[in-house]
One Martini backbone bead per residue (centre of mass of N, CA, C, O) as a GRO file, in nm:
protein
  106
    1UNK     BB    1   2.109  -1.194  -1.168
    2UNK     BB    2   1.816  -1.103  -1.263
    3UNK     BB    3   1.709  -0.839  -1.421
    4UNK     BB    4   1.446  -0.827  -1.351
    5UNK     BB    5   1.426  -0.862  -1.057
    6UNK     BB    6   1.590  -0.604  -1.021
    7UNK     BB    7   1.394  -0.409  -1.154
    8UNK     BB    8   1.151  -0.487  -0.994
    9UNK     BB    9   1.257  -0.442  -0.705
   10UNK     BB   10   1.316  -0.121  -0.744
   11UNK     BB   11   1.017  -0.041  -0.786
   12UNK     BB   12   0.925  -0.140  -0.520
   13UNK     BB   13   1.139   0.054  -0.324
   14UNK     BB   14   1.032   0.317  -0.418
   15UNK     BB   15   0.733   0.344  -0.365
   16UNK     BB   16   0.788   0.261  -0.053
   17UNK     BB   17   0.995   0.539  -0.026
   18UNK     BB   18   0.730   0.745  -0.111
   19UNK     BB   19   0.575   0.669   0.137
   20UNK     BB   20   0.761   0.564   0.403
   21UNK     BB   21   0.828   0.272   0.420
   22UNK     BB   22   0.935   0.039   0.588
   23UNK     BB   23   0.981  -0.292   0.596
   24UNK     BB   24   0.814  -0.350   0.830
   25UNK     BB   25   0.579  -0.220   0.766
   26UNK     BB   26   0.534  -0.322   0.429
   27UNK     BB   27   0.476  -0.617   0.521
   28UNK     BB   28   0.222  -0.590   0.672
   29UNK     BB   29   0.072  -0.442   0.477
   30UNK     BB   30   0.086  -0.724   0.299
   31UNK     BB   31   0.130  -1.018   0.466
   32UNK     BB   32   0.475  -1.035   0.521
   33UNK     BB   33   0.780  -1.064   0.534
   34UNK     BB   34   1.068  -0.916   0.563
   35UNK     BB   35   1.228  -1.086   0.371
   36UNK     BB   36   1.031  -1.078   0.135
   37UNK     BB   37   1.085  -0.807   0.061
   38UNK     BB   38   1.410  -0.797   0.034
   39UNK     BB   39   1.377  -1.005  -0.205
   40UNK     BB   40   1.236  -0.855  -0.394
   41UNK     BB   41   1.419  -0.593  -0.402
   42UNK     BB   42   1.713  -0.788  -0.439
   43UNK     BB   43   1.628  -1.003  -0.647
   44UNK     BB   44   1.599  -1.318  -0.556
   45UNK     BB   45   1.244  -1.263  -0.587
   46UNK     BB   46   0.940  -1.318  -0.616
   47UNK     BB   47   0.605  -1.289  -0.650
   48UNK     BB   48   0.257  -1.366  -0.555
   49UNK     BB   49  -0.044  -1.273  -0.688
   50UNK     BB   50  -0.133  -1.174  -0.399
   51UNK     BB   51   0.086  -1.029  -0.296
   52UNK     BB   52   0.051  -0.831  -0.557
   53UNK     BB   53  -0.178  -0.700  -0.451
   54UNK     BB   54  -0.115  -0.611  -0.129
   55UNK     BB   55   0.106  -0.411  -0.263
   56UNK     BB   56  -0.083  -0.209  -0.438
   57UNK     BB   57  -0.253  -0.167  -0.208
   58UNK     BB   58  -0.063  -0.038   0.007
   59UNK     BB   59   0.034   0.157  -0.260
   60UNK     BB   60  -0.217   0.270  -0.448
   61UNK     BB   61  -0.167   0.076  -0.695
   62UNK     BB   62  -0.065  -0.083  -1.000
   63UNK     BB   63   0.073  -0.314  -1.148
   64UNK     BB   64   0.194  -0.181  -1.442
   65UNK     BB   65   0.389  -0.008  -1.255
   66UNK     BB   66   0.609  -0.186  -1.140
   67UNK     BB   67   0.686  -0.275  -1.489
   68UNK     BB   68   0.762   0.015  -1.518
   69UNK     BB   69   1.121   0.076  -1.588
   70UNK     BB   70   1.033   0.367  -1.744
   71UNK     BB   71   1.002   0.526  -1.490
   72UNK     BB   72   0.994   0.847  -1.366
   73UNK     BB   73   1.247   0.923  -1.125
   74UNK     BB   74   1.109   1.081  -0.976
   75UNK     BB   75   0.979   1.188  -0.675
   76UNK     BB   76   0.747   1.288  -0.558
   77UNK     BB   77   0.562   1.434  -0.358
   78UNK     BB   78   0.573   1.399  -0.012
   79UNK     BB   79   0.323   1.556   0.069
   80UNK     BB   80   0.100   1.398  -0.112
   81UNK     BB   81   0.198   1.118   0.001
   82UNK     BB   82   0.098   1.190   0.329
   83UNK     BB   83  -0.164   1.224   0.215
   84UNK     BB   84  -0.257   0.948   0.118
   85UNK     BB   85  -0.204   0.793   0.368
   86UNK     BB   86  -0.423   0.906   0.527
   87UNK     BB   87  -0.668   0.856   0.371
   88UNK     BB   88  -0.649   0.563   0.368
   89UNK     BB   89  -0.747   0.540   0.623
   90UNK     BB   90  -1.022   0.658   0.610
   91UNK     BB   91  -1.334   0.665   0.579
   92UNK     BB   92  -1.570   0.686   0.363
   93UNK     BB   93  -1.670   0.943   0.499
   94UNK     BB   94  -1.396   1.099   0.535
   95UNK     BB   95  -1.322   1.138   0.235
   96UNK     BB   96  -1.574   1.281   0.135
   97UNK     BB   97  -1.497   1.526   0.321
   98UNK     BB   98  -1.234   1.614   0.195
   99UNK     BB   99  -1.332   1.663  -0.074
  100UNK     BB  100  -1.543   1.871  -0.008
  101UNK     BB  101  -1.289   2.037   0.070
  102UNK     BB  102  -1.112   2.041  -0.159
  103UNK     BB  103  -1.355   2.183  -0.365
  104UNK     BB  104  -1.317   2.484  -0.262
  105UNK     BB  105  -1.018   2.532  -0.358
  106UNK     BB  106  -1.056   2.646  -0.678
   0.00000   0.00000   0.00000
């Protein structure tokens, strides 16, 4: 298999192992199926510009990260992952006040 495959590949699957989606749940939110994932993640396929942008859309990254091979291999925080993943539900209104209830505790 091609190597960059297999590095870009496992990016794809770390990122979204850190927000907690399984790929069934990551194809929905990219709007491809779960094989495309799967093929994705394990270095098979690449993917299609659109693809490309539902993903970073969905995991709230930049495609640059996803390329970043030599990308800081810690796990961030699972509970920052938690909060962002809840913000990103909320409506416009609702994120600026979670920011405005967050800028009281400094």
């Amino acid at each position: 298999m091609d190597e960059f495959l297999q590095k870009f590949g496992k990016s794809v699957k770390k990122y979204r192992e850190m927000y907690g989606l399984s790929q069934e749940k990551f194809a929905e939110l990219v709007d491809v199926s779960t094989n495309t994932i799967n093929s994705i993640e394990n270095g098979k396929s690449f993917l299609t510009y659109q693809t490309l942008k539902n993903l970073c859309a969905a995991l709230n990254i930049t495609p640059p990260m996803l390329f970043n091979f030599e990308v800081n291999k810690e796990q961030p925080d699972k509970q920052l992952n938690l909060l962002i993943s809840y913000y990103k539900k909320l409506t416009p209104a609702q994120q600026k006040q979670v920011i405005e209830i967050l800028k009281t505790f400094k």
